[in-house]
N, C-alpha and C positions, 0 to 999 in steps of 0.2 A: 725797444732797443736794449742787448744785454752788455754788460759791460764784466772785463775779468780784469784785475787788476793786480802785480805783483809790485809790493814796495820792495821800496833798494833794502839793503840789510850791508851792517858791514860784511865784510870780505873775512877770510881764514886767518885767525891771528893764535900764537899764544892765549892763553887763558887770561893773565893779569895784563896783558897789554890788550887785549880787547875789552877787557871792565874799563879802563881806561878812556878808551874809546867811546865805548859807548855810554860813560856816568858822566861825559860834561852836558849833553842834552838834557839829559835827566835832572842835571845838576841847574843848569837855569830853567827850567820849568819849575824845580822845590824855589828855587831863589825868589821868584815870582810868586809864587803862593806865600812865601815867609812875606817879601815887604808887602803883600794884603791883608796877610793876616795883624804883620806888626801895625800896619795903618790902621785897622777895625779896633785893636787894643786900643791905642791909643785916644782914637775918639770915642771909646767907652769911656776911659778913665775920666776924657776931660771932661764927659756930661756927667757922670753918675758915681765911679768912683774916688780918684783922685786928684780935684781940679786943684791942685798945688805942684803937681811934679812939674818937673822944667822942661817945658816942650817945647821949647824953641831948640837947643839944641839935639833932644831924642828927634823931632822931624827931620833934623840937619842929618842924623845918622841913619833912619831909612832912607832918604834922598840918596845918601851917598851909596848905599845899596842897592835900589835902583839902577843908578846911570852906571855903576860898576856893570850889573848883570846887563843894562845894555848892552854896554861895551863888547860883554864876553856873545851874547846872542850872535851881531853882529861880527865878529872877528873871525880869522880862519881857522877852523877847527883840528889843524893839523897843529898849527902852532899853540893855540889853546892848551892841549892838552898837557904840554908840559907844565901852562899856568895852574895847571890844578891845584896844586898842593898851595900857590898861595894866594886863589882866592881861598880856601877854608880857612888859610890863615887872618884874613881880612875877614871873613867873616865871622869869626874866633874873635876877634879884636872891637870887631861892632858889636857884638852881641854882650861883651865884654860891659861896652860904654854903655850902653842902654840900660844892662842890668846896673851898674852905678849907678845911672842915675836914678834909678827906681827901686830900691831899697836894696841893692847889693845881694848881699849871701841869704839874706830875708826872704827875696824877691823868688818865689816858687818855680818860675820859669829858669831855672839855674839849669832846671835838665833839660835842657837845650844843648848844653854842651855835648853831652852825651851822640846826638846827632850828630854834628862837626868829626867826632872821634867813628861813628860807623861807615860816614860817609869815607873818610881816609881810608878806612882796613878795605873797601872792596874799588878805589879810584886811585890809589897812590902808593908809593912802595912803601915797604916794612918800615925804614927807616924816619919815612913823610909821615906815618901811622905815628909813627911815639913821637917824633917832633909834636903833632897835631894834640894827642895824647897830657907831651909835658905842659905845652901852652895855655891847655885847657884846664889843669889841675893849678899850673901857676896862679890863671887868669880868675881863678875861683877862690884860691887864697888872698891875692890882692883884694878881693873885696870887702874883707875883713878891717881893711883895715882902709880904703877908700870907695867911700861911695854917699850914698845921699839920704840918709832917713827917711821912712817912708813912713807914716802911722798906720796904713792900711796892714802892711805884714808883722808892724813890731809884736804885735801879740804875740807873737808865732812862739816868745822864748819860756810862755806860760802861765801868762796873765787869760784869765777867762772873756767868754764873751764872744761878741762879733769879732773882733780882728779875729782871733782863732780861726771861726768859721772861715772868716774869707781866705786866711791861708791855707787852709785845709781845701776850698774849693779852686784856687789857684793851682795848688800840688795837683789836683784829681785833673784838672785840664791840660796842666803840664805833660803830666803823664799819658794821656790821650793824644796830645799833639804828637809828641815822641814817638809813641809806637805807630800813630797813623804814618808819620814823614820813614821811619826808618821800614815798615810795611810795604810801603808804596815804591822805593826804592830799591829795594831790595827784591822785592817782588817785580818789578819792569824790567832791571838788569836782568835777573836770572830768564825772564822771557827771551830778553834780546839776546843774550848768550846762546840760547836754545837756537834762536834763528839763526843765531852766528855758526854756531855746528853743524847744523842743516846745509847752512851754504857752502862751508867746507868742504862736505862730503858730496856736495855737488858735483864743486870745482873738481876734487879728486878723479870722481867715477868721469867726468870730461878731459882733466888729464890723461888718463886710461885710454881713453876713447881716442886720444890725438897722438898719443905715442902711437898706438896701434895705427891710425890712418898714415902717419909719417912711415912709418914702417912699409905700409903696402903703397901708398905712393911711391917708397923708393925703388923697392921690389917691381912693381911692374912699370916703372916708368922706362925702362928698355924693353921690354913686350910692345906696352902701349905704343913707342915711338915706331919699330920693328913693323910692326899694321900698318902705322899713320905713312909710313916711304911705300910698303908693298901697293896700299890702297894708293897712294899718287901714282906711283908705276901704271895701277891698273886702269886710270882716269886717265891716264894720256895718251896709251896706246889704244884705248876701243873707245865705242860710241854706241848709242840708244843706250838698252838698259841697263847695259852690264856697266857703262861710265855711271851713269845715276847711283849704283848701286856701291860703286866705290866710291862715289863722294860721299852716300850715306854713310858708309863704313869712316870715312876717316872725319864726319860729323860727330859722329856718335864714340868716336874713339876721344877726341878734344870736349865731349860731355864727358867722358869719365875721366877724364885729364881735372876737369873743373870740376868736379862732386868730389874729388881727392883731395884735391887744394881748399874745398870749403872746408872739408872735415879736419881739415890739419890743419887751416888758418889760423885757430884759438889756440895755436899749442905756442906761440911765439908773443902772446899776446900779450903776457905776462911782462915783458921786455921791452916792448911798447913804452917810450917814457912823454909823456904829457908836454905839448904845448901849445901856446896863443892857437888858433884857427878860424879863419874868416869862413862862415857862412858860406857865403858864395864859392870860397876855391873847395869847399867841402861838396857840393852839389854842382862844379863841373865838373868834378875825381870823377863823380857817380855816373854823371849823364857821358862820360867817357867810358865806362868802363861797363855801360851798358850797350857798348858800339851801336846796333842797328835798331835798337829798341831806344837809344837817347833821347829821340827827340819826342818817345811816349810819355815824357817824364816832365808835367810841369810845374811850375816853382812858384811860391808866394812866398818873398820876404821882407822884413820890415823895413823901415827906413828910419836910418840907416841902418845896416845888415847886423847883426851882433857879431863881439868874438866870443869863441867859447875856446876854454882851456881844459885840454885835453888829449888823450893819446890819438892822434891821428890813425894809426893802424885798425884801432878797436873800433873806432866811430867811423871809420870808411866800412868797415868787415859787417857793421850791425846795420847801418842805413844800408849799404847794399841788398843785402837778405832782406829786410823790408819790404825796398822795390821792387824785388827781384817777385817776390809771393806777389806784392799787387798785380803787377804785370799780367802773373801767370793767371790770376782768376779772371782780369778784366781784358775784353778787347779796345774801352776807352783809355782816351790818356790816362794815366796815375798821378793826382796833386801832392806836390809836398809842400806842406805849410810850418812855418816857424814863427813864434809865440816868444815872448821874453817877459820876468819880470826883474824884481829886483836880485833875486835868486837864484833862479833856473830862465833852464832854455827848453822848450818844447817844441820837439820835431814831429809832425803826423803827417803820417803818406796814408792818402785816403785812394779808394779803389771803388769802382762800378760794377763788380761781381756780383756774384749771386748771393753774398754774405755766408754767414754761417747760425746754424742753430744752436740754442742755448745748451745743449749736450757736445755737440763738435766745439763751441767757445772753450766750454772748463778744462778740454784736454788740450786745446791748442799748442798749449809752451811746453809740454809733457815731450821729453824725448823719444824720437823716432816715431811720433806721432804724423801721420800724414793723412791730407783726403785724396790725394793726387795719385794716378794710375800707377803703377809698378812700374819704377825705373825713372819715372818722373820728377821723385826727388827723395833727400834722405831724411826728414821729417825733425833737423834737428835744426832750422833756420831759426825761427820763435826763439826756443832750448837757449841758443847760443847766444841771442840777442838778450833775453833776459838776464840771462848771465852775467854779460857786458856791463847792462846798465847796472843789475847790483854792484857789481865792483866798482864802477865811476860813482857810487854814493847814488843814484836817481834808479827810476822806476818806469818799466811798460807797461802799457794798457792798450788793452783792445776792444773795443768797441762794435756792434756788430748788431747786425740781424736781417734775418733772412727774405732776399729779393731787395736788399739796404745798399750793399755793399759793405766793406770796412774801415776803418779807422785804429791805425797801429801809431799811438804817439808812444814815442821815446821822450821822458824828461830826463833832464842833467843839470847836478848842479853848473854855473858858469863855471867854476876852477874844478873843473870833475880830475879826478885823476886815480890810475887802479892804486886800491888796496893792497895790501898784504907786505 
């Protein structure tokens, strides 16, 4: 079984307001790694190096860093992101108290701060940047003058000996920790960015693509109609072939009526605004709007059904094309199954086709890619579907292999809603 898989990616944003975006993920992941790392200190010191410091309240203060970065995990990430700038202040302000109580200005992991201030210049504005900036310079003066004696760093002011050394191996860690955290971030942002322009330039060249099909929809949709009345003229007044032959005609004129409308359906899509939607009225839209082919179409959903939030236009337009492909490869019904967890919704419309090959799989979502006979279809259903789900934040996958059938799950967040 081959499997191809595209993650969501944000949508096309500004420059700083996409670092934005995408450094609060980023930002509880470092979070996470900090209160492990602060908890591994800690119970070094109390076995080995300083079993005097006051750990009752340093545990009290990665605890409370912790259930912060719960908090922010769990939260909505649209609204997050204006908390940015104060959790680095809260985190400015722990990192603050810890080092007090751990010998202050002494205490080698002071460039810490340093991080707090890199994270601001590429997640917060100019202004959040030097607030960030002052706080950390204040925050480092204060400890001059409050904080907790420590014996392990006093060396440090030029008395020989082991303290020295330990300060001096504190600093070399310090220093490692720093440039790993600011490395690592710094380096995943500028990836996601990358993704983020890619996607862009997607969205663009599909923009293009739908102005242009709105255009020639509008253009021939009096041609087209001009056919669709001559061809009924021509079905009512004869009979045998020549009526057959006009119903084909005004068939095949209402397929290119509908290959116009898919192509230009994503040009409006963007305006689509997000809301509540039940499951089930999602998947009688479909089994409607598949008229004679609806009752190919069968359903598993949970109990009880989820809602998921999101723009109804977009998630009707991508679950169609879905069905629409499974249909065309299988002559058995098409299932479509929904999955939930805490998180996400997963939609998969599985089909009894003939699957496809791990060569035909990698191009699948590639535009204008098709296996389907000439005139059959416009090779951009996948294309347009993937699209979709990067912009609602979730991801497609397909599943496949040959004499298999396939398996095209859509994931979404529950509060999916377009970007940009």
């Amino acid at each position: 079984m081959v499997e191809s898989e595209q993650s969501g990616a944000p949508a096309a944003l500004p420059r700083a307001d996409a670092a934005r975006g995408l450094a609060l993920p980023l930002l509880v992941q470092l979070r996470w790694l900090l209160v492990a790392g602060e908890s591994g200190l800690l119970m070094l010191a109390a076995s080995w190096l300083a079993p005097t410091l006051p750990y009752t309240p340093m545990w009290a203060i990665v605890a409370l860093q912790g259930l912060s970065n719960l908090a922010l995990a769990r939260g909505e990430p649209r609204l997050l992101e204006r908390w940015l700038p104060a959790v680095l202040v809260l985190d400015t302000v722990l990192l603050t108290g810890l080092l007090a109580l751990s010998g202050g200005p002494h205490n080698p992991f002071t460039a810490l701060y340093v991080v707090h201030v890199a994270l601001a210049a590429v997640a917060v504005t100019a202004r959040g940047t030097a607030g960030i900036a002052a706080l950390s310079a204040a925050s480092y003066g204060a400890l001059f003058y409050w904080h907790v004696p420590q014996p392990l760093w006093q060396g440090a002011s030029g008395h020989a000996g082991t303290h020295v050394e330990a300060h001096l191996v504190g600093m070399w860690l310090a220093l490692a920790v720093v440039a790993a955290v600011i490395a690592f971030f710094i380096a995943r942002l500028t990836q996601q960015l990358a993704e983020a322009r890619a996607l862009a330039e997607r969205n663009e060249r599909l923009a293009s693509l739908t102005t242009l099909a709105a255009g020639t929809a509008h253009e021939l949709g009096s041609p087209l109609g001009t056919i669709a009345v001559a061809a009924r003229e021509i079905e009512r007044g004869s009979a045998g072939p020549v009526r057959d032959d006009a119903r084909l005609i005004r068939d095949e004129v209402q397929r290119c009526r509908e290959i116009l409308d898919r192509m230009s359906g994503s040009a409006s899509e963007a305006e689509d605004t997000s809301r509540a939607l039940r499951i089930e009225d999602v998947v009688a839209e479909l089994q409607a709007a598949l008229g004679a082919d609806g009752p190919r179409l069968h359903t598993r959903l949970p109990t009880p059904p989820p809602l998921l939030f999101a723009p109804p236009r977009a998630i009707h337009q991508a679950l169609l094309a879905l069905v629409r492909n499974a249909l065309d490869v299988s002559s058995e019904p098409v299932e479509l199954r929904v999955s939930q967890s805490d998180a996400q919704i997963a939609i998969t419309v599985s089909d009894r086709g003939t699957g496809m090959s791990q060569e035909v799989l990698a191009h699948a979502e590639e535009p204008f890619f098709t296996t389907k006979e000439p005139g059959q279809g416009t090779g951009l259903g996948l294309y347009v579907v993937r699209l979709i789900a990067e912009r609602l934040g979730g991801s497609l996958r397909l599943r496949s292999a040959q004499g298999q059938g396939t398996d095209a799950t859509l994931s979404l967040p529950r509060r999916a809603a377009v970007s940009g």
